[in-house]
NUKENU-258073 format. One line per 5 residues: number of its first residue (from 0); for each residue x, y, z of C-alpha. Coordinates in steps of 0.5 Angstrom, whole numbers, plus 500, padded with zeros to 3 digits. Example, Ala and Ser with C-alpha at 12.3 -4.5 7.8 and 13.67 -1.06 7.14 Angstrom:
# NUKENU-258073
0	525/491/516 | 527/498/514
END
This chain:
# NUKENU-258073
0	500/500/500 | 502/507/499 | 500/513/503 | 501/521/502 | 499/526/507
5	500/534/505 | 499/539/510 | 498/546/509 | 501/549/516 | 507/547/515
10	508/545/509 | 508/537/511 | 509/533/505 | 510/525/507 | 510/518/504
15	509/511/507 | 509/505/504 | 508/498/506 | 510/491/504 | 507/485/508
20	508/478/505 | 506/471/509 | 509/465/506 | 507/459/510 | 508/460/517
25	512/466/516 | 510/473/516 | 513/480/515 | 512/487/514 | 516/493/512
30	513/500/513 | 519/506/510 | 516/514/512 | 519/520/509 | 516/527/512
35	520/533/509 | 516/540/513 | 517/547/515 | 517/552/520 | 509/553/522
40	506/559/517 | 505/566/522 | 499/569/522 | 498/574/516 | 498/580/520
45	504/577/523 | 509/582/525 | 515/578/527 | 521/577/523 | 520/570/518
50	524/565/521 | 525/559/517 | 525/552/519 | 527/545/515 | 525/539/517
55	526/532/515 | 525/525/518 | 526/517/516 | 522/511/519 | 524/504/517
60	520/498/522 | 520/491/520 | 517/487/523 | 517/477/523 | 513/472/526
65	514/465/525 | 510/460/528 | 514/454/530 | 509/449/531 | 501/449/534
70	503/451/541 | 509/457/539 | 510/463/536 | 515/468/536 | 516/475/532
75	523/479/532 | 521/487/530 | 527/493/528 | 525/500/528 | 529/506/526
80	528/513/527 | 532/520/524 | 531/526/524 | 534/534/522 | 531/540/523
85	535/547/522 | 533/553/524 | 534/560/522 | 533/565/527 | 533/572/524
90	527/574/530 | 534/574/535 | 538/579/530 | 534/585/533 | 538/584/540
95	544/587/541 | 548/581/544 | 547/577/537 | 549/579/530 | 550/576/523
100	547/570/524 | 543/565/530 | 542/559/528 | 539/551/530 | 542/545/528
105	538/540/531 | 539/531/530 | 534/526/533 | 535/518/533 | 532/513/536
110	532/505/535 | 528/499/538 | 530/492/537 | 523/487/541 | 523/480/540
115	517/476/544 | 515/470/544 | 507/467/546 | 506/459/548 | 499/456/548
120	502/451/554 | 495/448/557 | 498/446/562 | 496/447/570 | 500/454/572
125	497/457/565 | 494/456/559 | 498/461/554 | 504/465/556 | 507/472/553
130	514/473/555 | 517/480/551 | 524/483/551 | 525/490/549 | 531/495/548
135	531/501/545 | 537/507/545 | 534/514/544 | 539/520/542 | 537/528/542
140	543/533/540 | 541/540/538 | 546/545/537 | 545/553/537 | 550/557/532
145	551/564/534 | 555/570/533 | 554/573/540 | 558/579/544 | 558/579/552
150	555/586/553 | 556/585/560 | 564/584/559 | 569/590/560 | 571/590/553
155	565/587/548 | 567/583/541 | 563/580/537 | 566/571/538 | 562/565/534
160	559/560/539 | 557/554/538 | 552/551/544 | 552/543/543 | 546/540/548
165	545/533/547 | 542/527/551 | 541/520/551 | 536/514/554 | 537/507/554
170	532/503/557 | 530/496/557 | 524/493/559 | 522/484/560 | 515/483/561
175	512/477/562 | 504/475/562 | 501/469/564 | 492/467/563 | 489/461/566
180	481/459/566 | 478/455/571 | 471/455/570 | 468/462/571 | 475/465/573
185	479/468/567 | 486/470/571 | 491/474/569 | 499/475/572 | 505/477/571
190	511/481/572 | 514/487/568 | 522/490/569 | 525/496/566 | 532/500/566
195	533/507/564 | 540/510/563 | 540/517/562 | 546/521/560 | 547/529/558
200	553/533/556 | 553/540/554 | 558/543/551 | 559/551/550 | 565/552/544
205	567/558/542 | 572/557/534 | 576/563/536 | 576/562/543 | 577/556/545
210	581/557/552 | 573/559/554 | 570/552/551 | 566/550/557 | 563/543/559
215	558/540/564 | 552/536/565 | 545/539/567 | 544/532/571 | 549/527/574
220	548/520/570 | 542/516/572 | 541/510/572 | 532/507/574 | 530/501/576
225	523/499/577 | 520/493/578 | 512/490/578 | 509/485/579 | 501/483/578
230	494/479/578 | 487/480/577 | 480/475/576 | 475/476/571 | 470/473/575
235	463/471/571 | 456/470/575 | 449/470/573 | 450/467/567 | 456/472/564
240	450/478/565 | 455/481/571 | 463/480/571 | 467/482/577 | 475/484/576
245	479/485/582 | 486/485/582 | 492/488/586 | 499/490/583 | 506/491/586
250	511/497/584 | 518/498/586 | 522/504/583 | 529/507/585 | 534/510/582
255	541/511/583 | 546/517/581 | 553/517/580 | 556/523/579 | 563/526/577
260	566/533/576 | 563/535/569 | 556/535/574 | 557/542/576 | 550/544/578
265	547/551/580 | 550/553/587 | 542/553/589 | 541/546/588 | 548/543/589
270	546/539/595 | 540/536/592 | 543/530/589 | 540/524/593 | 538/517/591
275	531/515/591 | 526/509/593 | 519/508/592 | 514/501/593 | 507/501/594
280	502/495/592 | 495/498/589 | 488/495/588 | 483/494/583 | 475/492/584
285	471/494/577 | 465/490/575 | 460/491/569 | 452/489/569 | 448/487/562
290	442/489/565 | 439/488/558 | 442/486/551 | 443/492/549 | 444/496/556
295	450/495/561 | 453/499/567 | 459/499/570 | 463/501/576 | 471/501/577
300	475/503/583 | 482/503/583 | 488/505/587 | 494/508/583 | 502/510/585
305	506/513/579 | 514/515/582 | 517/521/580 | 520/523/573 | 528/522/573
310	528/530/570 | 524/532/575 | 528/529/580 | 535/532/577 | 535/536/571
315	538/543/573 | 539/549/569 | 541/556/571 | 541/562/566 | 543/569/567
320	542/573/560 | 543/579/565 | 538/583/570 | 531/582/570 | 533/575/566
325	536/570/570 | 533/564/571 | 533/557/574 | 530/551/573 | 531/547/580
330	532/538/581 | 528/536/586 | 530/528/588 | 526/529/595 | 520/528/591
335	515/522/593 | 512/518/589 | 505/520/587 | 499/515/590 | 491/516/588
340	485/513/589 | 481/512/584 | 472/512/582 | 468/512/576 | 462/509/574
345	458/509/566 | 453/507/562 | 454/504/555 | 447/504/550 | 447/499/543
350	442/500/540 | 439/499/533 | 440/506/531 | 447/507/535 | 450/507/541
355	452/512/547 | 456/511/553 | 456/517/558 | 462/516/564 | 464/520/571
360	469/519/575 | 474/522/581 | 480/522/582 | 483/523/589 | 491/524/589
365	496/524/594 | 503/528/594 | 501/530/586 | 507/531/582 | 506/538/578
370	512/544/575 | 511/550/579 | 513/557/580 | 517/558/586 | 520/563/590
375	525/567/587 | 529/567/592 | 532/560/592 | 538/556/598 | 540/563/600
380	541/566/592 | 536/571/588 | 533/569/582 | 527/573/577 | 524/567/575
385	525/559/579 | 521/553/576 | 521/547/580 | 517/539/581 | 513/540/587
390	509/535/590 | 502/538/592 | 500/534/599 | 492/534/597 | 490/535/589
395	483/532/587 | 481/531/579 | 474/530/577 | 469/530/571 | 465/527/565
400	466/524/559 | 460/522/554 | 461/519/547 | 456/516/542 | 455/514/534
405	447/515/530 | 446/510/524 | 443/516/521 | 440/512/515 | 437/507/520
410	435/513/524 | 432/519/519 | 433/514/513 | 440/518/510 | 443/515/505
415	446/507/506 | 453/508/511 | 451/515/513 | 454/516/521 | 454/521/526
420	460/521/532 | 460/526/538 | 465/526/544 | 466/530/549 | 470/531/556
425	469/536/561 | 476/536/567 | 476/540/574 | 482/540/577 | 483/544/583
430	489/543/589 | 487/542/596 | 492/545/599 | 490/552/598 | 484/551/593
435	486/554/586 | 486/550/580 | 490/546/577 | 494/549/571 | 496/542/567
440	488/541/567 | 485/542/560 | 479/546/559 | 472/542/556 | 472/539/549
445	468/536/544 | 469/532/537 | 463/532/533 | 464/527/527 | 459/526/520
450	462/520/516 | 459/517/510 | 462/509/507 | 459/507/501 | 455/500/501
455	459/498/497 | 466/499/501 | 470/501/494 | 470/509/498 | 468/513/503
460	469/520/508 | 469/523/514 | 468/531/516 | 470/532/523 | 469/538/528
465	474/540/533 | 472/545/538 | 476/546/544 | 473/552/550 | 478/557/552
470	483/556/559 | 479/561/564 | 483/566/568 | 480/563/574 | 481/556/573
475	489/558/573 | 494/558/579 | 496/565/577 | 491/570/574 | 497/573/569
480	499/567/567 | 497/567/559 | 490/564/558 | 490/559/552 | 483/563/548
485	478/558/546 | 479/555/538 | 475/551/533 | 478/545/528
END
């Protein structure tokens, strides 16, 4: 098959093509895609200067399974991931630290090997076992080129500086999962590994200079480890009319850092640095009603527990562009793991001219993890700005959520394959501690869809509407934080 897709915006023209083939037991598939883009277009009343973006990227993922015999399968997948992107940035030029030119190159790669492995066994343990062994290294290196001029220096010359920022994951994962029936009982167990590598270097080079070349770390080298177990009961009663699923789950997450003497960090942050660990085993009980063959209720609470992120906990960067500029974005490895209690409850409608399923739910967090503006003052030094991971003691998270389809031609008789979809989903965020809104909740949204497919299959479309409300001033921490107007698609 091929695909081509052309966006007007940033001018995005891509290409896929796919080959799939199965011979006997054995099955591939080869999807290649190329995007070349630029930069988004400015409003046409815009009065910024044109900065002008390139962009390109290439995908391969191959993909093998083979089965061996009737109870094994196997399947190795490969994907490769690279893209380009430079940036001119005349806008920059008007400042009077930077002349001539400014400029970004910036390179992304990433690549992933999984090999997996499914056994129907049938045996008194387990009826069938998937077991999957992931690894993947990602790498991000942007480098901004700049002719730039120390106004701030007794004797002010212009000198070329090339700031190299990059950063490398590794992260490998094994999973295994185990299913087993036994009469009205269809039981699921496993458990899940993953270790994560993270590494940065950044450099700053000055060709002409290079007496004043510079390079540190903005976090130590971390290493993460998290480990999981499970299990969970699908239970069937009053003829399978209603199943009742507990389940109780085990995390552990630590990390270790190792420091050395390219990890200079901001003098406010210097002792913030220490290892974490973190464990906590969470429960689950959902259950769904069939009230009739075309009504259903269901319910669900579930515990939650989601350990801190390794930038939150260790990134650090400090900038100082001069008075009134001087910033800091502060680690945070005293950050506890974030815990919540969890309910919802819905009703699902089929019917023959469509269905509709309408859900509440509430979310009680504990030690809810959240970027936030600080005090400028931090460990004794004066910033004018100071971003930091915090964990908010008490945080609640509640709304609604409603999404349905109508048959139009079984409902007013339209034209044979004629659809109409809606979605829509309200959130209301709001911190405990000092009730105000949380900033990362997203204001209400609606998706209303007509689509149209041919009884014959051979084509068909579908127009979809977009409309997103705007971030009101009250439902932000800060009133002068910029609130995101309202916008349909």
């Amino acid at each position: 098959s091929i695909k081509v897709r052309h966006g007007g915006d940033d001018s995005i023209f891509s290409q896929t093509v796919t080959l799939a083939n199965r011979t006997g037991k054995l099955e591939s598939i080869l999807l290649v895609t190329h995007r070349d883009a630029d930069e988004v277009e400015n409003h046409d009343d815009s009065e910024t200067d044109t900065d002008e973006q390139e962009y390109e990227s290439n995908n391969v993922l191959a993909k093998l399974q083979y089965q061996l015999n009737k109870s094994h399968r196997i399947g190795l997948t490969i994907e490769d991931f690279k893209s380009k992107n430079r940036t001119d940035i005349p806008s920059k030029l008007s400042s009077s630290s930077y002349s001539d030119y400014y400029y970004g190159d910036d390179v992304t790669d990433r690549q992933r090997v999984s090999i997996f492995h499914q056994w129907q066994a049938d045996n008194a343990v387990f009826d069938q076992l998937n077991w999957s062994i992931d690894y993947q290294a990602s790498n991000s290196d942007q480098e901004t080129h700049t002719i730039y001029t120390n106004t701030r220096s007794p004797v002010p010359a212009p000198l070329a500086r090339i700031k190299d920022y990059t950063q490398e994951e590794k992260l490998t994962r094994f999973a295994a999962q185990f299913d087993k029936t036994l009469d009205n009982h269809r039981i699921t167990y496993g458990l899940e590994y993953q270790d994560t590598e993270l590494t940065n270097e950044q450099f700053t080079l000055y060709p002409t200079d290079s007496s004043s070349n510079t390079y540190n770390r903005a976090i130590p080298i971390v290493e993460g480890k998290a480990y999981g177990l499970y299990v969970q009961d699908q239970i069937s009663f009053l003829d399978d009319s209603l199943l009742v699923t507990p389940g109780v789950r085990y995390d552990k997450f630590k990390t270790k850092t190792e420091l050395d003497d390219n990890y200079t960090p901001p003098a406010g942050a210097a002792n913030s640095l220490t290892d974490h660990n973190s464990d906590k085993a969470t429960f689950r009980l959902g259950a769904v009603y069939k009230i009739t063959d075309t009504t259903s209720t269901f319910a669900q609470y579930s515990q939650g527990f989601k350990a801190p992120d390794l930038l939150d906990m260790y990134y650090a960067s400090e900038r100082n562009y001069g008075p009134g500029n001087h910033t800091l974005s502060a680690p945070n490895p005293e950050l506890d793991p974030e815990t919540s209690n969890s309910y919802e409850i819905g009703l699902r409608v089929k019917g023959g001219i469509g269905n509709l399923e309408v859900a509440a739910f509430y979310n009680d967090y504990d030690d809810f993890i959240e970027s936030v503006s600080i005090s400028s003052t931090y460990d004794g030094t004066t910033y004018d700005g100071v971003t930091q991971s915090r964990n908010i003691d008490s945080a609640t998270i509640k709304g609604v959520e409603a999404r349905g389809a109508a048959w139009l031609d079984q409902a007013i008789g339209a034209p044979a394959g004629t659809s109409l979809q809606a979605s829509i989903a309200y959130a209301k965020g709001e911190n405990n501690e000092d009730d105000t809104s949380l900033d990362s909740i997203a204001p209400i949204k609606a998706v209303i869809g007509i689509s149209y497919d041919s009884p014959s299959e051979v084509w068909g479309t579908t127009l979809n509407w977009t409309l997103v409300k705007s971030k009101a001033k009250n439902d932000l921490t800060d009133e002068d934080t910029f609130a995101t107007p309202g916008y349909g698609l």
